[in-house]
TIVO-2410 file (N, C-alpha, C; in nm, 3 decimals):
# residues 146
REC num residu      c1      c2      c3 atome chaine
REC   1      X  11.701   8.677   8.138     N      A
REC   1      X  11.673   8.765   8.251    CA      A
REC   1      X  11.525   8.756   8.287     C      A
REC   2      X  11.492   8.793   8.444     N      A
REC   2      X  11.365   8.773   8.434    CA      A
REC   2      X  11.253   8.852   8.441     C      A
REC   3      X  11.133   8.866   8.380     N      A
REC   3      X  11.044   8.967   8.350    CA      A
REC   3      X  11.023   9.060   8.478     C      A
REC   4      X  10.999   9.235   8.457     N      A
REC   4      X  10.996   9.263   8.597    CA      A
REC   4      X  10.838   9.242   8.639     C      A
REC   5      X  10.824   9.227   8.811     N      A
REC   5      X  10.691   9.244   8.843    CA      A
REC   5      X  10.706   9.393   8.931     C      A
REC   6      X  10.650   9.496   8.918     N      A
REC   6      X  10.648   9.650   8.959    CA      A
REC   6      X  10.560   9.604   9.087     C      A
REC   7      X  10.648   9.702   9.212     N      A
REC   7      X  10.523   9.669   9.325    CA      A
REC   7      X  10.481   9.835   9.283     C      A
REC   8      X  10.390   9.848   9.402     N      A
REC   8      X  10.304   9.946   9.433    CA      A
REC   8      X  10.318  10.105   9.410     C      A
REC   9      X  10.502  10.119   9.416     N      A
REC   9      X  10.548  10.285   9.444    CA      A
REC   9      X  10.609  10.250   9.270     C      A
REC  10      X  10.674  10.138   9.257     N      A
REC  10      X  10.733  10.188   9.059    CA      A
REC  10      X  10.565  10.177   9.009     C      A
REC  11      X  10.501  10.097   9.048     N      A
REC  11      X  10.323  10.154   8.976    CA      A
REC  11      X  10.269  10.280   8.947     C      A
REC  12      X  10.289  10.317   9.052     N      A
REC  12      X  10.289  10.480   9.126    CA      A
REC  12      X  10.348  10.554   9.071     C      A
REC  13      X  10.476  10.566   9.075     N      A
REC  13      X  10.598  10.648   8.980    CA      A
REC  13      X  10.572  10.648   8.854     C      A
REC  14      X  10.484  10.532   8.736     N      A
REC  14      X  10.478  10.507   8.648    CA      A
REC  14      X  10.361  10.613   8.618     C      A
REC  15      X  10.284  10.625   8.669     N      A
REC  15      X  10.105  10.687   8.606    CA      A
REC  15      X  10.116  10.809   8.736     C      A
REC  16      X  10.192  10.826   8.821     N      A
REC  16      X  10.176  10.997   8.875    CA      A
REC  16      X  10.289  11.061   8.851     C      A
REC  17      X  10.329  11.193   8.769     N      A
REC  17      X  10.420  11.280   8.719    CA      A
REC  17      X  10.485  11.340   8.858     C      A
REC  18      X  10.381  11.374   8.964     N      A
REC  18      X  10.463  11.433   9.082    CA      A
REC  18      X  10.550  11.314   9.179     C      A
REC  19      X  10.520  11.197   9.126     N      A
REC  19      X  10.574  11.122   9.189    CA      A
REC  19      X  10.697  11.148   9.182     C      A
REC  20      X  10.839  11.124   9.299     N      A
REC  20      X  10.935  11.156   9.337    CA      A
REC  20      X  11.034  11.065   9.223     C      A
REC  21      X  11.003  10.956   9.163     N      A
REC  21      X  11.055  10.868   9.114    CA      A
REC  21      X  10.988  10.859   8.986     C      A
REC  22      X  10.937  10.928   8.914     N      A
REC  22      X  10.812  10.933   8.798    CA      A
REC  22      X  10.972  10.918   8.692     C      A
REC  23      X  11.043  10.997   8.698     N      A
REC  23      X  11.131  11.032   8.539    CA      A
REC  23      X  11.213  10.874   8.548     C      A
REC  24      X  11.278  10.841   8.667     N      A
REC  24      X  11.337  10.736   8.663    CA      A
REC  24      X  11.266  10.586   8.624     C      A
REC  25      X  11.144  10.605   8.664     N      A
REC  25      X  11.037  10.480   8.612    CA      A
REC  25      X  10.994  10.481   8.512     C      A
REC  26      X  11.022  10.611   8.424     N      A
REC  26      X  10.948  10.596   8.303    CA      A
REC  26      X  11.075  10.545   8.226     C      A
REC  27      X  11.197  10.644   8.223     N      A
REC  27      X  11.283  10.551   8.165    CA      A
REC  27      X  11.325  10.417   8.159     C      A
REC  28      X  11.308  10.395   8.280     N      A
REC  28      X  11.342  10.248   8.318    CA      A
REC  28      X  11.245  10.128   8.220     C      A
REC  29      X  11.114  10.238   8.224     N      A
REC  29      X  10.980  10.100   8.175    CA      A
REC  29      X  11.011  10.127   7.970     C      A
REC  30      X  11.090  10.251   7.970     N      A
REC  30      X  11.160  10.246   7.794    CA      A
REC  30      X  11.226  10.155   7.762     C      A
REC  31      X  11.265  10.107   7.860     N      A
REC  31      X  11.387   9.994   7.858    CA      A
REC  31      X  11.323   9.849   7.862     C      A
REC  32      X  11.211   9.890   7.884     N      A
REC  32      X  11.115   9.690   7.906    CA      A
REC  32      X  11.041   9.679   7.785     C      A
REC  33      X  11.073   9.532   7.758     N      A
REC  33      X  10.982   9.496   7.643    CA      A
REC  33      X  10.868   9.457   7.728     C      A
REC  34      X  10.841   9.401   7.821     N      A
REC  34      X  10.693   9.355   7.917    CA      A
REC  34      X  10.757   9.383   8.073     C      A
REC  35      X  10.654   9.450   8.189     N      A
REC  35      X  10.648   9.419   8.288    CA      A
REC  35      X  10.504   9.348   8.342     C      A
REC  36      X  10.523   9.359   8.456     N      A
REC  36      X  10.429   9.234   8.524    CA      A
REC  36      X  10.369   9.268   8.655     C      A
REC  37      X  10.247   9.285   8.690     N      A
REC  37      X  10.193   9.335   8.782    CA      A
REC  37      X  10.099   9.222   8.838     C      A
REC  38      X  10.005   9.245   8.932     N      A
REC  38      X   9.941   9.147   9.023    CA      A
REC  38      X   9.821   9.245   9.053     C      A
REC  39      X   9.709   9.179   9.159     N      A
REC  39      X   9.573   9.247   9.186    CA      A
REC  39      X   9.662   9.298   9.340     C      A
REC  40      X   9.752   9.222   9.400     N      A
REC  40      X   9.734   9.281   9.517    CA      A
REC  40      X   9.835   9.454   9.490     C      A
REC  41      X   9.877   9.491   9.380     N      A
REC  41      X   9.961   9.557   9.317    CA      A
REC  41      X   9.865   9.677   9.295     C      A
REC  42      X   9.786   9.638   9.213     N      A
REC  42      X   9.672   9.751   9.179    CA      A
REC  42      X   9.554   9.774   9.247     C      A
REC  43      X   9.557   9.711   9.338     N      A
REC  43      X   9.440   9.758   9.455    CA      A
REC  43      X   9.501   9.844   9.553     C      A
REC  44      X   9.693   9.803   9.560     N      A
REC  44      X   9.701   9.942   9.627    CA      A
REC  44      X   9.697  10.075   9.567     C      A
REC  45      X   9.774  10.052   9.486     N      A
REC  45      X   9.751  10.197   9.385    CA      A
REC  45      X   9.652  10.226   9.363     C      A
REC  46      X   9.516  10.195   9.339     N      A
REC  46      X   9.413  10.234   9.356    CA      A
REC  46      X   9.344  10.322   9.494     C      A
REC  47      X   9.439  10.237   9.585     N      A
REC  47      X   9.383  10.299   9.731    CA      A
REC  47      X   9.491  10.428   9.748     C      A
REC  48      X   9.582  10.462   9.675     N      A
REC  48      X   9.666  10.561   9.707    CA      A
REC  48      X   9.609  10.650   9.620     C      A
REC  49      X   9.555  10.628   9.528     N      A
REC  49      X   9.491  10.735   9.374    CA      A
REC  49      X   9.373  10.774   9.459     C      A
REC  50      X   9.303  10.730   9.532     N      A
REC  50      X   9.172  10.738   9.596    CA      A
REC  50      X   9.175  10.813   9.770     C      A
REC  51      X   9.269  10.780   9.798     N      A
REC  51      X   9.334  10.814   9.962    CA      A
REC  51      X   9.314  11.004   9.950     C      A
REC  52      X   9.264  11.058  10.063     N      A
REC  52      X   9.232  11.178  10.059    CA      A
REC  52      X   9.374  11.267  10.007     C      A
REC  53      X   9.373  11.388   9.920     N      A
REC  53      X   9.509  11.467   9.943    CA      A
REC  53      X   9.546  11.473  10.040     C      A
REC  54      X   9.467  11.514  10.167     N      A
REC  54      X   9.575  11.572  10.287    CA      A
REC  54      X   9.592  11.442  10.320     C      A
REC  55      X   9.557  11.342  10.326     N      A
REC  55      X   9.631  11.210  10.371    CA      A
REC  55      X   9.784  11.142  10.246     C      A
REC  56      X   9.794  11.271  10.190     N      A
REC  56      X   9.926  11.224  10.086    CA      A
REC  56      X   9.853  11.128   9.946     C      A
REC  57      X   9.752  11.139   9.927     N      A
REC  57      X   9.698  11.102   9.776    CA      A
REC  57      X   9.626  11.130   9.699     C      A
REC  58      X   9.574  11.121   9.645     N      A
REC  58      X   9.526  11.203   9.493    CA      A
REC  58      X   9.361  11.239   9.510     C      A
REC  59      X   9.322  11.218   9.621     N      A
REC  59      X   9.173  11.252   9.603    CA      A
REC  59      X   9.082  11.189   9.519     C      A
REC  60      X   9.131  11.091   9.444     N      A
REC  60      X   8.989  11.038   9.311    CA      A
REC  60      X   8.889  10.970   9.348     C      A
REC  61      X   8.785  10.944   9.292     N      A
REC  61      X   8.670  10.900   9.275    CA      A
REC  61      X   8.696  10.783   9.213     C      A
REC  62      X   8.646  10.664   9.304     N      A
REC  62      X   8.687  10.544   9.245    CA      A
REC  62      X   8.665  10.502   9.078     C      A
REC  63      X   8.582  10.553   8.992     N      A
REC  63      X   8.556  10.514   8.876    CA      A
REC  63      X   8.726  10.634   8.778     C      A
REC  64      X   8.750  10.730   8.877     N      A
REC  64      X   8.846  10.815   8.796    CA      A
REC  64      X   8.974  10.705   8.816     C      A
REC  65      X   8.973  10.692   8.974     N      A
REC  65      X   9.088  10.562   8.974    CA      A
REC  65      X   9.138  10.482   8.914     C      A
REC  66      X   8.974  10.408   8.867     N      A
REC  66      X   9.006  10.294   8.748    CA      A
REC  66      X   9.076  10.338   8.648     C      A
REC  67      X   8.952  10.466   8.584     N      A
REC  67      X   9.034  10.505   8.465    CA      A
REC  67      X   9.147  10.477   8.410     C      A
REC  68      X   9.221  10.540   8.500     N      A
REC  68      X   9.404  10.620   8.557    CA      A
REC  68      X   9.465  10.447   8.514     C      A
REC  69      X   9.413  10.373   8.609     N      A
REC  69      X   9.490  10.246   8.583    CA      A
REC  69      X   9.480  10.178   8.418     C      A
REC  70      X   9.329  10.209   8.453     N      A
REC  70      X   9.307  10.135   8.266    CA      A
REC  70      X   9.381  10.164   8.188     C      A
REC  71      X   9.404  10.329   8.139     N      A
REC  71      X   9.448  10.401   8.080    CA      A
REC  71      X   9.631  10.336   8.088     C      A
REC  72      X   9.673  10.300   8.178     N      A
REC  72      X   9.822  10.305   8.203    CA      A
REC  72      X   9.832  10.133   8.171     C      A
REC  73      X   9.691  10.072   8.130     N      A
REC  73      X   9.749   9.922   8.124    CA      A
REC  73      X   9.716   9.907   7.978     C      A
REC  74      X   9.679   9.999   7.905     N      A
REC  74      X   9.654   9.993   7.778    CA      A
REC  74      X   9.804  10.073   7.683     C      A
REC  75      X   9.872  10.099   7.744     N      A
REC  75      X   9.942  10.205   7.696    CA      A
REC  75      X  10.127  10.130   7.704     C      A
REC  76      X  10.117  10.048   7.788     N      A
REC  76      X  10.219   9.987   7.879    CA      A
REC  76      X  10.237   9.871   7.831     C      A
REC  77      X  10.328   9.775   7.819     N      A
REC  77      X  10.313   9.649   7.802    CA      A
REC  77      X  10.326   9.561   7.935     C      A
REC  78      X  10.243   9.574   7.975     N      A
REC  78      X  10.224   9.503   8.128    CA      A
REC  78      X  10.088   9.421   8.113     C      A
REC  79      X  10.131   9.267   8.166     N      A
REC  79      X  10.049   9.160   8.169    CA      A
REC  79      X   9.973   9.146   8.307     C      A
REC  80      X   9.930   9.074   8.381     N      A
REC  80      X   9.886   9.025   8.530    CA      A
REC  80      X   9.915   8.909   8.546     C      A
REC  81      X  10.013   8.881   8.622     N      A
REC  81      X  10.031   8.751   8.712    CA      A
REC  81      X   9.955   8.668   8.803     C      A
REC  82      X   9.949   8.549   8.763     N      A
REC  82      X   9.812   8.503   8.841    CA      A
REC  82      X   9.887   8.475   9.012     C      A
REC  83      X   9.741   8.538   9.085     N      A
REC  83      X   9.760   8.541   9.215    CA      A
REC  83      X   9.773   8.371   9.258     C      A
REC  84      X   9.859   8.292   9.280     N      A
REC  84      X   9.867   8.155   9.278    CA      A
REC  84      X   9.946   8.063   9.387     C      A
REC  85      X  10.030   8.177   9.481     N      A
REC  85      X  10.127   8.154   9.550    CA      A
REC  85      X  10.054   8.122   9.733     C      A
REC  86      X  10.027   8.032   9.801     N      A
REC  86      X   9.981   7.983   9.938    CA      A
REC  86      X  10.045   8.104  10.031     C      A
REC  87      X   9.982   8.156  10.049     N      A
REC  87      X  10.032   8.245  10.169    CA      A
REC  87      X  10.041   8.225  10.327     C      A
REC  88      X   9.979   8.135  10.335     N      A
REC  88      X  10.048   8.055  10.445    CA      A
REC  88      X  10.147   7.900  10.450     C      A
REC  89      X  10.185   7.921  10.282     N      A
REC  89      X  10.306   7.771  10.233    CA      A
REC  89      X  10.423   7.841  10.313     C      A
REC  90      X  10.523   7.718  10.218     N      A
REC  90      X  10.629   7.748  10.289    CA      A
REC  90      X  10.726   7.847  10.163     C      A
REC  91      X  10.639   7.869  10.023     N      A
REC  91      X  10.733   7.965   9.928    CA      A
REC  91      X  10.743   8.104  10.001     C      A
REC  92      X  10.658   8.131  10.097     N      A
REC  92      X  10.658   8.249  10.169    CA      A
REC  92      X  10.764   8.252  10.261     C      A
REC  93      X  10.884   8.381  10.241     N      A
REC  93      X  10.973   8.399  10.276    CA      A
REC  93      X  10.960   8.471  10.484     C      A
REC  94      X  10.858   8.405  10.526     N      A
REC  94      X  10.838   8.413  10.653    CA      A
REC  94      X  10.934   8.460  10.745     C      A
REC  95      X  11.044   8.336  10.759     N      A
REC  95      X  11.201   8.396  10.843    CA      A
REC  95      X  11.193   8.499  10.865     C      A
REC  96      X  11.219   8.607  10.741     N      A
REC  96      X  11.289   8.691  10.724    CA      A
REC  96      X  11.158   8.791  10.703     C      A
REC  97      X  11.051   8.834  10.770     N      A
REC  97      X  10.949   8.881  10.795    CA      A
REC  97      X  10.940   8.941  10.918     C      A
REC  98      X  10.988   9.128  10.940     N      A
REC  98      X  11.008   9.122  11.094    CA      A
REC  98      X  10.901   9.225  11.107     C      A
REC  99      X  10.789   9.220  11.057     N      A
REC  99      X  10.665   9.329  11.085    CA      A
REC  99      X  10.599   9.302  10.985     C      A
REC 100      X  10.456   9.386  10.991     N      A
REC 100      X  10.335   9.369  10.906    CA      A
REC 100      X  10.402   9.437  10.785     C      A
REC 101      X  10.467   9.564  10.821     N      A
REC 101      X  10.489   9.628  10.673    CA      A
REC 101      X  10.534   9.528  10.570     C      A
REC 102      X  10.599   9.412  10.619     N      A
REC 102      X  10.665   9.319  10.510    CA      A
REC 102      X  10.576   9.215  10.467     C      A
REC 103      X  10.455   9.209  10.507     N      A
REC 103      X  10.383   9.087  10.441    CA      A
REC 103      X  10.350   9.127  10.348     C      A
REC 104      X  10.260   9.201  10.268     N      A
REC 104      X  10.304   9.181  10.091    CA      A
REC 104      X  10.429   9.213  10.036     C      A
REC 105      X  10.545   9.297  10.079     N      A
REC 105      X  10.695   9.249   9.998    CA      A
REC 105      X  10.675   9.122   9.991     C      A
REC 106      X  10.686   9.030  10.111     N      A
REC 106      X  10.708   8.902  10.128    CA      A
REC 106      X  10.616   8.813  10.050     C      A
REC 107      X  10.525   8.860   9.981     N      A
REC 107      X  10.427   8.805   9.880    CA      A
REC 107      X  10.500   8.863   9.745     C      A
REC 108      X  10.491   8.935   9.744     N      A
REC 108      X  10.608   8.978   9.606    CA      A
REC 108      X  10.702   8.879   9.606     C      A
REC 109      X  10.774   8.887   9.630     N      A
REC 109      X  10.904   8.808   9.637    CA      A
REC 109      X  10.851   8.656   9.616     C      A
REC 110      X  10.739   8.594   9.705     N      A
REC 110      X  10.696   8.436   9.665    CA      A
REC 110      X  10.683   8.428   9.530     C      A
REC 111      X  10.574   8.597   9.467     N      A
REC 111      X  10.522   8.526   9.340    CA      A
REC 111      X  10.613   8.549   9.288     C      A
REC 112      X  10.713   8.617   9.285     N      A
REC 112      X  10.832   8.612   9.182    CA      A
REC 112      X  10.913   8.534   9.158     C      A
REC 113      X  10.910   8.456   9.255     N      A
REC 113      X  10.995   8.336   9.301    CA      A
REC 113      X  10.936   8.256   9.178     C      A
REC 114      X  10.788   8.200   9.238     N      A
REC 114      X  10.652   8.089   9.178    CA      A
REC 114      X  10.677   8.165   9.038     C      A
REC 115      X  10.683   8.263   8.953     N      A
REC 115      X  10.674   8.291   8.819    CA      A
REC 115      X  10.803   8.318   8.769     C      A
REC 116      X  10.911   8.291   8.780     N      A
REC 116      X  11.059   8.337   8.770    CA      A
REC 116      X  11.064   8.506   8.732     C      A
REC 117      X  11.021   8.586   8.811     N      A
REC 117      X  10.996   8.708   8.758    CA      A
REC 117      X  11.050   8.782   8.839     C      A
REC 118      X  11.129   8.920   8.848     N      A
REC 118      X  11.216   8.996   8.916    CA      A
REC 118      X  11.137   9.096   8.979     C      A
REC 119      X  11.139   9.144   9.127     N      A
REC 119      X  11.029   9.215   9.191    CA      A
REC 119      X  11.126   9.374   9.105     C      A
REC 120      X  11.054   9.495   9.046     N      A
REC 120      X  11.147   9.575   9.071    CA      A
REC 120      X  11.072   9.709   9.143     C      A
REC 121      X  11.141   9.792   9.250     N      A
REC 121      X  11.104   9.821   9.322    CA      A
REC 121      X  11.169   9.942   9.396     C      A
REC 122      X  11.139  10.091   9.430     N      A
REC 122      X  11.219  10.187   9.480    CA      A
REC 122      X  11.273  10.147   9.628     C      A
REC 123      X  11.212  10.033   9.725     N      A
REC 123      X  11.220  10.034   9.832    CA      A
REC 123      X  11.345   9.897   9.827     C      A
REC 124      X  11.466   9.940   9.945     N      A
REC 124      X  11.543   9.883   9.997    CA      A
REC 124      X  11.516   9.775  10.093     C      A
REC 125      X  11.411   9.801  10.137     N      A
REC 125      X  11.336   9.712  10.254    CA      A
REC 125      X  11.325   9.581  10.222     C      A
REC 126      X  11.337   9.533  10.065     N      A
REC 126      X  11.315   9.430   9.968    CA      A
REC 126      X  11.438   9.353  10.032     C      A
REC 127      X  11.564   9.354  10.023     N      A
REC 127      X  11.681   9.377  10.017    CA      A
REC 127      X  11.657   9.249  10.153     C      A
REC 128      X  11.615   9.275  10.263     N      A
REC 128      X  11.614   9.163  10.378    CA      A
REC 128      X  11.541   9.056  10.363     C      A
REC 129      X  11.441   9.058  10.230     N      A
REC 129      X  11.345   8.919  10.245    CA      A
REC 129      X  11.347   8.832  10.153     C      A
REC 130      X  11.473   8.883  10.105     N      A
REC 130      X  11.526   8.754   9.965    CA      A
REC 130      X  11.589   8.628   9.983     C      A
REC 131      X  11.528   8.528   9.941     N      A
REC 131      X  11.606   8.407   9.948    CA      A
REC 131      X  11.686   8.359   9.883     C      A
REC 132      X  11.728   8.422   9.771     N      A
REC 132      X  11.807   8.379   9.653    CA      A
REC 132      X  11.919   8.466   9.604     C      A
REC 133      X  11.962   8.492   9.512     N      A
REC 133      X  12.066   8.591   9.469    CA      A
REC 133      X  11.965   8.745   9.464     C      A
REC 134      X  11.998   8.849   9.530     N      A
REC 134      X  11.923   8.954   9.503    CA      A
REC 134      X  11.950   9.024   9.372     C      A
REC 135      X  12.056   9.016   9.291     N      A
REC 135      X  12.054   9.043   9.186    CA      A
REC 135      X  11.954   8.968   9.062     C      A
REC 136      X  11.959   8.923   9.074     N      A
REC 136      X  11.810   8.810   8.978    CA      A
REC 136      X  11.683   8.832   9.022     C      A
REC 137      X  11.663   8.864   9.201     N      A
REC 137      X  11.519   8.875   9.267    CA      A
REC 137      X  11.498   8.991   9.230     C      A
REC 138      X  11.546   9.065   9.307     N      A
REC 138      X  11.547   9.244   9.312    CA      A
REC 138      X  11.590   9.290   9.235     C      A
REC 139      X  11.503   9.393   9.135     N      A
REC 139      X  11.612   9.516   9.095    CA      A
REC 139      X  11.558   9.644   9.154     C      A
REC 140      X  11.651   9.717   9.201     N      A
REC 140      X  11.646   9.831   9.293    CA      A
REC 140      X  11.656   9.957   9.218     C      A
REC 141      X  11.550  10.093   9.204     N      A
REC 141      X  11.534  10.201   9.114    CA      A
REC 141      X  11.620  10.326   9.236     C      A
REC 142      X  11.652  10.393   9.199     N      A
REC 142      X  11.681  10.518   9.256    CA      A
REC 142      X  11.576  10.633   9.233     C      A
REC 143      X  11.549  10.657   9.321     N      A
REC 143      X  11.464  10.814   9.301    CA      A
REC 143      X  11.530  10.931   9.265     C      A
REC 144      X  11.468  10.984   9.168     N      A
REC 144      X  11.497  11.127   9.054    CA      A
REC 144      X  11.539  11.200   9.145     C      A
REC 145      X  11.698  11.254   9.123     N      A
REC 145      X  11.768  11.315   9.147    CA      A
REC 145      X  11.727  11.504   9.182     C      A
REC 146      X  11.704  11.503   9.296     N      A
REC 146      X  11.649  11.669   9.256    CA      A
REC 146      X  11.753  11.780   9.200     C      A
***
């Protein structure tokens, strides 16, 4: 099976408790011997840990930001995938690209492709930019049941 790579919101779910999806990601990451993350992965989460509260994020101070991440990559068995994939090649699932919101999915999905590694991910949106069996690409989380 193949290693997961977490985008941005199971990152999220993983290291914020109010996150909507926090109980389901943590169990889920009980269940991994390694996941797999990227820079373009943790620069968002960084910008969401840092993004004002009333703009829907946590208010931090970029050195608290780091922290938060450090702290969650020391604790975790999560590696970094080297950023390696041409973003204007042709492993980029382009076609099937129908707005900006999808150009990093659509980078997810290359490097997962380029590293045989499974994107896993709360968002369905994944679901249109797969080129392969989505069961092997994608694995899809459900958000914690209220």
């Amino acid at each position: 099976m193949r290693t997961p790579l977490i985008d941005a919101n199971v990152y999220a779910a993983l290291i914020l408790q109010e996150h909507r999806g926090h109980l389901t990601a943590q169990q889920w990451l009980a269940r991994q011997s390694q996941v797999v993350t990227c820079p373009l992965v943790e620069l968002a989460v960084l910008r969401l840990l840092m993004r004002p509260i009333a703009a829907g994020g946590c208010g931090l101070v970029a050195a608290r930001a780091r922290a938060v991440v450090l702290r969650f990559k020391q604790v975790a068995p999560v590696r970094m995938a080297a950023e390696d994939v041409d973003v204007a090649g042709e492993s980029m699932p382009w076609r099937h690209v129908l707005g900006h919101n999808q150009v990093n999915d659509a980078y997810l999905i290359a490097l997962a492709q380029a590293h045989h590694l499974r994107v896993c991910t709360f968002d369905r949106g994944f679901l249109s930019l797969f080129t392969g069996s989505s069961s092997e690409l994608i694995e899809l989380l459900a958000y914690d049941a209220v």
